[in-house]
Backbone as CSV, one residue per row, in Angstrom:
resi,resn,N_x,N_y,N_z,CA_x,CA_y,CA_z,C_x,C_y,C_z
1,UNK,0.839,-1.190,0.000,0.000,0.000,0.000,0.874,1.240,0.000
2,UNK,0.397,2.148,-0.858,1.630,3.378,-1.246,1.290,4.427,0.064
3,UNK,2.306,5.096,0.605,2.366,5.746,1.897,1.953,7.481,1.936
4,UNK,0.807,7.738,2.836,0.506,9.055,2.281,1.934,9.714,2.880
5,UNK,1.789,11.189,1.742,3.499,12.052,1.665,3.146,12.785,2.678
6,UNK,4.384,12.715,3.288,4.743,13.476,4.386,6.349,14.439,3.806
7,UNK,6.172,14.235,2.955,7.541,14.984,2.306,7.532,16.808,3.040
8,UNK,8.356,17.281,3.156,8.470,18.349,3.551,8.056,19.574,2.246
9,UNK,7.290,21.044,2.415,6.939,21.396,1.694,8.055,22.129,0.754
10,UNK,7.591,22.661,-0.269,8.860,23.378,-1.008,9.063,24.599,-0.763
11,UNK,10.752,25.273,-1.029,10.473,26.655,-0.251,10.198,27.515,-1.371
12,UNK,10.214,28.428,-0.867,9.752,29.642,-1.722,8.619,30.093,-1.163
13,UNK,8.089,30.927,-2.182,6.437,31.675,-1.720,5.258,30.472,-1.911
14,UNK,4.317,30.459,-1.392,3.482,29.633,-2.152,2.119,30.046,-2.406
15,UNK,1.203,29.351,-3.380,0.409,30.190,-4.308,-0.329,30.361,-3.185
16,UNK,-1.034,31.798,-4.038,-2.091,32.129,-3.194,-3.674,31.074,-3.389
17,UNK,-3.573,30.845,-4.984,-4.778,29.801,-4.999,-4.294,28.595,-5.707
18,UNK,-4.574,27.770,-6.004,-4.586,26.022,-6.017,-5.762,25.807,-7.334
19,UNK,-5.632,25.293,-8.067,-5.821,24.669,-9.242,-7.039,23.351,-8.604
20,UNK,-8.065,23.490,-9.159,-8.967,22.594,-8.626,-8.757,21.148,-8.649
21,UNK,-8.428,20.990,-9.806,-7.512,19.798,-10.500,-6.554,19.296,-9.651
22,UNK,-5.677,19.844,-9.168,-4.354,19.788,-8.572,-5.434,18.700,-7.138
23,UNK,-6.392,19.644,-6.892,-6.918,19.397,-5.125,-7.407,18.145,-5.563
24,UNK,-7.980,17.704,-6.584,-8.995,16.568,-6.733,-7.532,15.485,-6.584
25,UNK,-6.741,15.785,-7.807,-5.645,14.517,-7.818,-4.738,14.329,-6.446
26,UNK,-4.950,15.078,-5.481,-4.520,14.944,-4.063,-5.018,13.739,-3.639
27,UNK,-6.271,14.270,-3.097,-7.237,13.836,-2.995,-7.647,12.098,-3.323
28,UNK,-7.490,11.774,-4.767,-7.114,10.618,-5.141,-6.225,9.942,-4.593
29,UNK,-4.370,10.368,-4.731,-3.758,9.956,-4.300,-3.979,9.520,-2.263
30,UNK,-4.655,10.449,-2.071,-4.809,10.215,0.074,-5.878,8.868,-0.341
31,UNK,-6.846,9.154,-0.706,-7.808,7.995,-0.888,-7.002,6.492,-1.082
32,UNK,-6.169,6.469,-1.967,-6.150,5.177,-2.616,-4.859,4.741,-1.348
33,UNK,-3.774,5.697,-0.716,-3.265,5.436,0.125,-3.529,5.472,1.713
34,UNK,-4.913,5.526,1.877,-5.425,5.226,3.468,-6.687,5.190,3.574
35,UNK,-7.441,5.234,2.639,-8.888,5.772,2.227,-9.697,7.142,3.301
36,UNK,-10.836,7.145,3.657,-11.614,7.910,4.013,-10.280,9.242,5.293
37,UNK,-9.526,8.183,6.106,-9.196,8.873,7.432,-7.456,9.450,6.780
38,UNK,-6.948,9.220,5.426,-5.633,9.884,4.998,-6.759,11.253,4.897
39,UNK,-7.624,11.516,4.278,-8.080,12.860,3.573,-8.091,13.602,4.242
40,UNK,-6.945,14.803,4.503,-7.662,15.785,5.427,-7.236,16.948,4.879
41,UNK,-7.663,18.262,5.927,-6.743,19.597,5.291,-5.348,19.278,5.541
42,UNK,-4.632,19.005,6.262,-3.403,18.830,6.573,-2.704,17.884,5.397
43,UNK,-3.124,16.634,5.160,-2.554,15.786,4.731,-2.353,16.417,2.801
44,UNK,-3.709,17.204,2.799,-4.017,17.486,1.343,-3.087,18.353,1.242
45,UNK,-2.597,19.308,2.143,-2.085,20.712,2.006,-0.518,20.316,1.761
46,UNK,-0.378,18.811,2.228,1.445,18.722,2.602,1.641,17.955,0.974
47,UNK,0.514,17.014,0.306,0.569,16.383,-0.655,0.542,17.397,-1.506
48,UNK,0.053,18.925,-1.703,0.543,19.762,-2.828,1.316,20.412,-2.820
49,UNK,1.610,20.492,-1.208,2.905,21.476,-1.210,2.598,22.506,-0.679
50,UNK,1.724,22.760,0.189,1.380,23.976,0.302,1.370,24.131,1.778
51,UNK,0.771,25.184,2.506,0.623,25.723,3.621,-0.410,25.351,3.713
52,UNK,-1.616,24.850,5.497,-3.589,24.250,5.410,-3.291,26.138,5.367
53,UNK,-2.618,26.931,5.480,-3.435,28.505,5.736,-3.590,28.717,4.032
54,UNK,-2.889,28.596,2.551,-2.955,28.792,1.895,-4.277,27.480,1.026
55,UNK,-3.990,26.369,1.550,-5.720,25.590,0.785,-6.332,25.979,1.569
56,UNK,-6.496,26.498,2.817,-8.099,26.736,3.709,-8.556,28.087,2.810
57,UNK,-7.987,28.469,1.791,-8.561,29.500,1.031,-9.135,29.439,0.268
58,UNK,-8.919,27.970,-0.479,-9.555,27.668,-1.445,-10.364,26.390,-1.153
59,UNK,-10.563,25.736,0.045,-11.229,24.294,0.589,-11.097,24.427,1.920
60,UNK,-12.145,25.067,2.367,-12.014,25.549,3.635,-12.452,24.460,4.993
61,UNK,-12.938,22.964,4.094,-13.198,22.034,5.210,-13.063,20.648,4.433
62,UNK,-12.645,19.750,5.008,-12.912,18.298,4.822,-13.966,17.838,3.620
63,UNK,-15.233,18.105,4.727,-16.305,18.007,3.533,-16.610,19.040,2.328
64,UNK,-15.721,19.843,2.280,-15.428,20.728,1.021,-14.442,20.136,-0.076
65,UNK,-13.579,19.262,0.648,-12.658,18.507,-0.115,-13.211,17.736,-0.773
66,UNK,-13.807,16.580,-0.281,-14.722,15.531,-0.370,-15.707,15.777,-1.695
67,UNK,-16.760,17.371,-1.261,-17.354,17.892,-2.454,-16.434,18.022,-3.574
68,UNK,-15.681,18.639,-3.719,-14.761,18.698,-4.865,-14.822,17.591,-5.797
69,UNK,-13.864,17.014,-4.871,-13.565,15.203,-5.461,-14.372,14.866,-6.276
70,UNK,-15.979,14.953,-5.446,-16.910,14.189,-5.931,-17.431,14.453,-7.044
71,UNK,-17.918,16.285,-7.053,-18.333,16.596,-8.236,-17.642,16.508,-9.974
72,UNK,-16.287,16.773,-9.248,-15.089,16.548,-10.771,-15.182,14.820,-11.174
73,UNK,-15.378,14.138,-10.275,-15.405,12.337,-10.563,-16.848,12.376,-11.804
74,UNK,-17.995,12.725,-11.060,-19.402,12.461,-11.572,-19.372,13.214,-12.856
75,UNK,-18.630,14.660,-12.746,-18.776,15.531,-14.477,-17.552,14.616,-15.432
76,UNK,-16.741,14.151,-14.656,-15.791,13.310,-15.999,-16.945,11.760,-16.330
77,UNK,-17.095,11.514,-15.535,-18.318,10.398,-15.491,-19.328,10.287,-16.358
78,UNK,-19.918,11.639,-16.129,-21.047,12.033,-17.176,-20.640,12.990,-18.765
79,UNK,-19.202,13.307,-18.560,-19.020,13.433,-20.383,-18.744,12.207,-21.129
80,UNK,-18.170,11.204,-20.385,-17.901,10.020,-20.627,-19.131,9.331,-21.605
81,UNK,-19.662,9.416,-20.368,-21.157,8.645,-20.904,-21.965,9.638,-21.998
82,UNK,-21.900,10.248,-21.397,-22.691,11.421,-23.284,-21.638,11.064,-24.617
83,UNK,-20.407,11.304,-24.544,-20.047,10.847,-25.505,-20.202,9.385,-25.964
84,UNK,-20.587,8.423,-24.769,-20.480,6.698,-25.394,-21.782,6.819,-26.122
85,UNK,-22.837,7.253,-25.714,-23.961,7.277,-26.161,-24.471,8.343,-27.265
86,UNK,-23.535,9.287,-27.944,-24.101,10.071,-28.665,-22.752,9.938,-30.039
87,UNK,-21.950,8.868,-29.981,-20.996,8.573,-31.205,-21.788,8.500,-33.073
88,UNK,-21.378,9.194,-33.833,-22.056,9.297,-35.045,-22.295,8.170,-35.586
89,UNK,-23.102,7.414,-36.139,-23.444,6.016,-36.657,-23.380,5.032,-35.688
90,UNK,-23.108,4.959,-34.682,-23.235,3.949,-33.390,-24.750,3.351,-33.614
91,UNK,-24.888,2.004,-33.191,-26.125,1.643,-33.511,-26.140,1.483,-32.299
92,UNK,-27.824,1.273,-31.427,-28.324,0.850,-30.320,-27.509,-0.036,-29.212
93,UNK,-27.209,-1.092,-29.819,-26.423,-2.105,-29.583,-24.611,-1.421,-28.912
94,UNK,-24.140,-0.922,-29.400,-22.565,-0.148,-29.906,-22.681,1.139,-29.009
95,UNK,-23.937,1.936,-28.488,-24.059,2.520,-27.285,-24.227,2.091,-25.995
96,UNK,-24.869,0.874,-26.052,-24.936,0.457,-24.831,-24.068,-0.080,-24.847
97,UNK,-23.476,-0.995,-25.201,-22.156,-1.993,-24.550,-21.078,-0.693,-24.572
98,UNK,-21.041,1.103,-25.091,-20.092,1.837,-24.669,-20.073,2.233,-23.290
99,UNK,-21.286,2.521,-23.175,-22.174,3.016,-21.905,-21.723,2.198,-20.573
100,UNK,-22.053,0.642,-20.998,-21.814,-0.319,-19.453,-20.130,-0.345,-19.414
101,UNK,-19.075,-0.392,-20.938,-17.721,-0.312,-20.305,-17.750,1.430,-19.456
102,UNK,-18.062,2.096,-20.091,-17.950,3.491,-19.196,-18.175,3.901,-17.663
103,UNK,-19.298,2.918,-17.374,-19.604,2.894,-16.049,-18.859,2.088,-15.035
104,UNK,-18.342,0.692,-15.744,-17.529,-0.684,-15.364,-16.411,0.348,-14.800
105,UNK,-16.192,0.767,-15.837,-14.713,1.519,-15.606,-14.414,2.745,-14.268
106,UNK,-15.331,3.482,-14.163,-15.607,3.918,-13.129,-15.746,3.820,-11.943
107,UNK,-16.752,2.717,-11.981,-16.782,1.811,-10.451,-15.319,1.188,-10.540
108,UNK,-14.583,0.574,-11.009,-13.171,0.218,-10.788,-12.770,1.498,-10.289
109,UNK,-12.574,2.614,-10.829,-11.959,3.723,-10.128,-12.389,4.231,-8.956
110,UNK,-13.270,4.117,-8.430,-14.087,4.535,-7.623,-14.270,3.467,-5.517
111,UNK,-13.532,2.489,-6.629,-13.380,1.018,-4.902,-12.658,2.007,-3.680
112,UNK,-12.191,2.906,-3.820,-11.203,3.576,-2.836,-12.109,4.490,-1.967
113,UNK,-13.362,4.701,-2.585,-13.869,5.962,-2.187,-15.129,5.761,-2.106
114,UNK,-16.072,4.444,-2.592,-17.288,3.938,-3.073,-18.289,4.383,-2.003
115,UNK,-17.728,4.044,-0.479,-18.912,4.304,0.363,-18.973,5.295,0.865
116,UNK,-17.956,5.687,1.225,-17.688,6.933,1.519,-19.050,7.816,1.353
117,UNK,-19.275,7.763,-0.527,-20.215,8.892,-0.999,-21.487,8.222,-0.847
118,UNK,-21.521,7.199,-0.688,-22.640,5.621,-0.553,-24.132,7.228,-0.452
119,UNK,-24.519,7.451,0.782,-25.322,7.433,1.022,-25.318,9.754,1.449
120,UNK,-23.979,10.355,0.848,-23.995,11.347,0.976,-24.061,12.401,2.023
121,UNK,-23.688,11.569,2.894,-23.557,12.229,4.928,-22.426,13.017,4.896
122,UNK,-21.704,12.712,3.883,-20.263,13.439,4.198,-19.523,14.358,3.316
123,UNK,-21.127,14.805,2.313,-20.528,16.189,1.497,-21.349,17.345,1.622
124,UNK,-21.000,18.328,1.839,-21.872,19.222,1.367,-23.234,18.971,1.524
125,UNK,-24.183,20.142,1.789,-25.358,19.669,1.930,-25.678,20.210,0.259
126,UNK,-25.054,21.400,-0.183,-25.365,22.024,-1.407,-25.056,20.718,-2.573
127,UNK,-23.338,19.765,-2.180,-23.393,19.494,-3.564,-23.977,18.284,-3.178
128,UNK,-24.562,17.700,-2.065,-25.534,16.376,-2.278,-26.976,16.705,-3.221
129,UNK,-27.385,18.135,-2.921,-28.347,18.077,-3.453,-28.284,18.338,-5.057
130,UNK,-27.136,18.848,-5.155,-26.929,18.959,-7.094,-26.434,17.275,-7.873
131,UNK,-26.271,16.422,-6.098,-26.060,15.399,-6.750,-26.959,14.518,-7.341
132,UNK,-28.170,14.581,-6.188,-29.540,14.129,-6.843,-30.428,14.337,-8.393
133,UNK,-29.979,15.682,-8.709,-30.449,16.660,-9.749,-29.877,15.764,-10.744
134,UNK,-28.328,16.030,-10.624,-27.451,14.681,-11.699,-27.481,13.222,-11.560
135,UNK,-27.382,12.728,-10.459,-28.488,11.221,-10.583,-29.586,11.052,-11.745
136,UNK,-30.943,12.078,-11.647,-31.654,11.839,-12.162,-31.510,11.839,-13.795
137,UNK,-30.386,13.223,-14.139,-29.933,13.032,-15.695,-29.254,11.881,-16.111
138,UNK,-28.492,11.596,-15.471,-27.629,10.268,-15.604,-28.845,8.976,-15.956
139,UNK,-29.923,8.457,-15.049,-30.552,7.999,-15.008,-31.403,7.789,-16.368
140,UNK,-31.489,9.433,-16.841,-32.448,9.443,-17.975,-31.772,8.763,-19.199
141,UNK,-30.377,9.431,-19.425,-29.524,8.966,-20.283,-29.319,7.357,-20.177
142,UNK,-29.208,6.795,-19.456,-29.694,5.301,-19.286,-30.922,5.036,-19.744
143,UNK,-32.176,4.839,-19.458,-33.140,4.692,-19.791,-33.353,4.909,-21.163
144,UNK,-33.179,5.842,-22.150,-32.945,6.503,-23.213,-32.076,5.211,-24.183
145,UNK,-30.762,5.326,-23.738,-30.078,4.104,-24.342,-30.663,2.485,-23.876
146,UNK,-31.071,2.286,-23.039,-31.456,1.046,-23.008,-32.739,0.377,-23.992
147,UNK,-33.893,1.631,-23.618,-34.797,1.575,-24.527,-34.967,1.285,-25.922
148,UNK,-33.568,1.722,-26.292,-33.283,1.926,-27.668,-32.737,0.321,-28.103
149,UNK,-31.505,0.027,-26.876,-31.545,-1.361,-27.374,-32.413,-2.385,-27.356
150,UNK,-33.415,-2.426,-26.154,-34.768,-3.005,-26.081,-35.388,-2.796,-27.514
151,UNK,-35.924,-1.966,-28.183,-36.375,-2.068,-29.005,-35.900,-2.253,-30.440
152,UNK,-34.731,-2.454,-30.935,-33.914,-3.001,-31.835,-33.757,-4.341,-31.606
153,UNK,-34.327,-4.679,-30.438,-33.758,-6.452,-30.585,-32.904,-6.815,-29.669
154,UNK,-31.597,-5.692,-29.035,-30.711,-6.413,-28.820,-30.651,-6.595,-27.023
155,UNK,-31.369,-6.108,-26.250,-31.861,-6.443,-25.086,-33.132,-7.424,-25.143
156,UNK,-33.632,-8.199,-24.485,-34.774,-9.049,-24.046,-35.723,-8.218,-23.686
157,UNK,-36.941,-8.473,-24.600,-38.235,-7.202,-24.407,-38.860,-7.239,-22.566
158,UNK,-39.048,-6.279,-22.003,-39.451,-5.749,-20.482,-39.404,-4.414,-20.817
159,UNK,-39.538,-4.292,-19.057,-39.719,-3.201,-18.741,-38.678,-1.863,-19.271
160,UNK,-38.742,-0.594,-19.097,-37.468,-0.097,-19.978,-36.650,0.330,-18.413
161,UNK,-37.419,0.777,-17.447,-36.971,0.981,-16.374,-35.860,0.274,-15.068
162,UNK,-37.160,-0.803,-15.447,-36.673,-2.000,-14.523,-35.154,-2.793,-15.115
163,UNK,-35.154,-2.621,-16.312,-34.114,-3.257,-17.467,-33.265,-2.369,-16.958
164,UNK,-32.804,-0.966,-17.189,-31.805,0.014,-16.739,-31.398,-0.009,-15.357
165,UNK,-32.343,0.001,-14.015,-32.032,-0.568,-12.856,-31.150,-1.230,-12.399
166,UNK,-31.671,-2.669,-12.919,-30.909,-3.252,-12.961,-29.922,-4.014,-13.410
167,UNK,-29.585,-3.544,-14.796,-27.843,-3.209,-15.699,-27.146,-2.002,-14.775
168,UNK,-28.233,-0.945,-14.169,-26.901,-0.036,-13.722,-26.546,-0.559,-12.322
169,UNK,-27.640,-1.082,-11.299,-27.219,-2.084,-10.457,-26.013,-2.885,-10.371
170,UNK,-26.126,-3.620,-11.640,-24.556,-4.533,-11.971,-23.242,-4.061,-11.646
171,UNK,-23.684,-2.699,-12.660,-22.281,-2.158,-12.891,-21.716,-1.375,-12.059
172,UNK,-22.542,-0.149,-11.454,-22.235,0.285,-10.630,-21.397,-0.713,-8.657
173,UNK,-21.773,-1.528,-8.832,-21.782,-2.686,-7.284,-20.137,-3.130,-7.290
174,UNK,-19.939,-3.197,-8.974,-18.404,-3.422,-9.287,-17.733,-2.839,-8.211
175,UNK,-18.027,-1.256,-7.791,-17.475,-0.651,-7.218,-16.702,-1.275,-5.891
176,UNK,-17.976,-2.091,-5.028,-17.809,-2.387,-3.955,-16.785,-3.545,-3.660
177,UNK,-17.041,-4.443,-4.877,-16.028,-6.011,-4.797,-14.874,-6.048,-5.756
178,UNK,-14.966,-5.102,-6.434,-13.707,-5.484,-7.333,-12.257,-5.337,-6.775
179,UNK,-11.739,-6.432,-6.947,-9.956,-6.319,-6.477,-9.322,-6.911,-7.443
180,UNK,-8.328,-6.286,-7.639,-6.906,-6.879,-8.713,-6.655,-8.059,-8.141
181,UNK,-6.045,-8.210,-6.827,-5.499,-9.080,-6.610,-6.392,-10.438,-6.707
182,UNK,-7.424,-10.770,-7.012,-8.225,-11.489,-7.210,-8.080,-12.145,-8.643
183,UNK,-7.314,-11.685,-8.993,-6.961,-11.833,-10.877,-8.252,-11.474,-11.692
184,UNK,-9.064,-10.956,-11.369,-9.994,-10.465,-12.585,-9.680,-8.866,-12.975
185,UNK,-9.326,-8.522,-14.234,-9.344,-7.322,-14.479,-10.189,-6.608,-14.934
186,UNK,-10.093,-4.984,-15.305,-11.125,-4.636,-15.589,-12.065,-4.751,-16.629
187,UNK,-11.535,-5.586,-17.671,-11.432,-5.772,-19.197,-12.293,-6.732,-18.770
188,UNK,-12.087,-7.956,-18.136,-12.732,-9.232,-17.780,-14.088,-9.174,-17.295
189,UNK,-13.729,-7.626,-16.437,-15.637,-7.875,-15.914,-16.440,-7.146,-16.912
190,UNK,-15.646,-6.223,-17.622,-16.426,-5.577,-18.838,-17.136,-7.231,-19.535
191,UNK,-16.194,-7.534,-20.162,-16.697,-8.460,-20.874,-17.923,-9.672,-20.317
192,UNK,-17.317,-9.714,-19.439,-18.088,-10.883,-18.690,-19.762,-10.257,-18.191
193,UNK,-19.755,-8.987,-17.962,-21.276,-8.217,-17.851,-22.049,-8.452,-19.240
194,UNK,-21.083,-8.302,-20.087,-21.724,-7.988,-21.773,-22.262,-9.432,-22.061
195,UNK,-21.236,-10.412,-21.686,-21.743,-11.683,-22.322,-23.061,-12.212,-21.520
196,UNK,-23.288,-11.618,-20.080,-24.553,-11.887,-19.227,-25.922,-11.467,-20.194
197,UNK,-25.644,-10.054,-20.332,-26.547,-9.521,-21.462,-26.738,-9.861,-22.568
198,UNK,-25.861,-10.961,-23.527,-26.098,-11.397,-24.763,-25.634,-9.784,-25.178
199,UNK,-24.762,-9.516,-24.989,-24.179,-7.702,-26.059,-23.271,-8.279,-26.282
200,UNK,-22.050,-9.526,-26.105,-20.561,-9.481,-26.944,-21.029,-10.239,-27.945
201,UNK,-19.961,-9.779,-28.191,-19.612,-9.680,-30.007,-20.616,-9.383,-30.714
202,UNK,-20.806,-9.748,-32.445,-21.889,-9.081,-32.983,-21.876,-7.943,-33.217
């Protein structure tokens, strides 16, 4: 397990503001090296280099950090998925199997940090509630593509709802069990979801 930095900071002046980007990939790095209890102002402030008096300017709490993280994860998340699903000539079929690697892939990225956001106690009260707002788009954009393969044939005719549920059920849960050291990679459970669905190959 890689060791959160305790490296000493650099000298010179240091910025007055911090690159949002910069805070999120901190952030990552504390997560994946101690999960929930590495993240703090302190730990974040020494991993960029900085002074907590110079990030408390720009992330003035824990659960401000946390918000950050979260919202930059879900907007790379959700261009992801607009682009799997809106590719020029893509047929029904060729969006959704983009769609479930897009999400697969995510929940793999996401095992470090999964519960953390589980149930939303520990961000923001503002960005839980913009998170719901984007849940529900996300949601639609599912439904939308599934429907589409439902009705081309290449899903099993049901519900359009209940069908999206539970495909995003699947994929999303990755989050919780997936380990390398287990020898399955991420490629493997991609595939292995698709072939559940009758989507590989073809």
């Amino acid at each position: 397990m890689p060791q959160v930095s305790d490296a000493p900071r650099k000298r010179g002046r240091p910025p007055r503001t911090i690159e949002p980007d910069a805070v999120v990939d901190a952030v990552e790095r504390l997560f994946a090296a101690g999960g929930i209890d590495a993240v703090t102002i302190e730990r974040t402030a020494a991993e960029l280099g900085v002074s907590r008096a110079t990030l408390y300017r720009s992330v003035p709490s824990k659960a401000d950090l946390l918000g950050l993280h979260f919202v930059r994860r879900n907007e790379e998340l959700y261009r992801a998925a607009r682009q799997a699903t809106s590719a020029r000539g893509a047929t029904p079929r060729e969006r959704l199997v983009d769609l479930i690697r897009v999400q697969i892939k995510a929940a793999v990225k996401m095992q470090d940090y999964f519960f953390v956001y589980f149930d939303g106690s520990q961000l923001p009260e503002a960005v839980y509630k913009d998170w719901r707002r984007w849940a529900d788009e996300y949601e639609k954009l599912w439904i939308k593509t599934v429907g589409n393969a439902i009705r081309a044939g290449d899903l099993s005719p049901g519900d359009t709802l209940l069908t999206t549920r539970l495909i995003l059920g699947m994929t999303i849960w990755v989050a919780n069990w997936f380990r390398a050291r287990e020898g399955f990679t991420e490629i493997d459970v991609e595939d292995r979801a698709l072939e559940l669905l009758r989507l590989a190959g073809g």
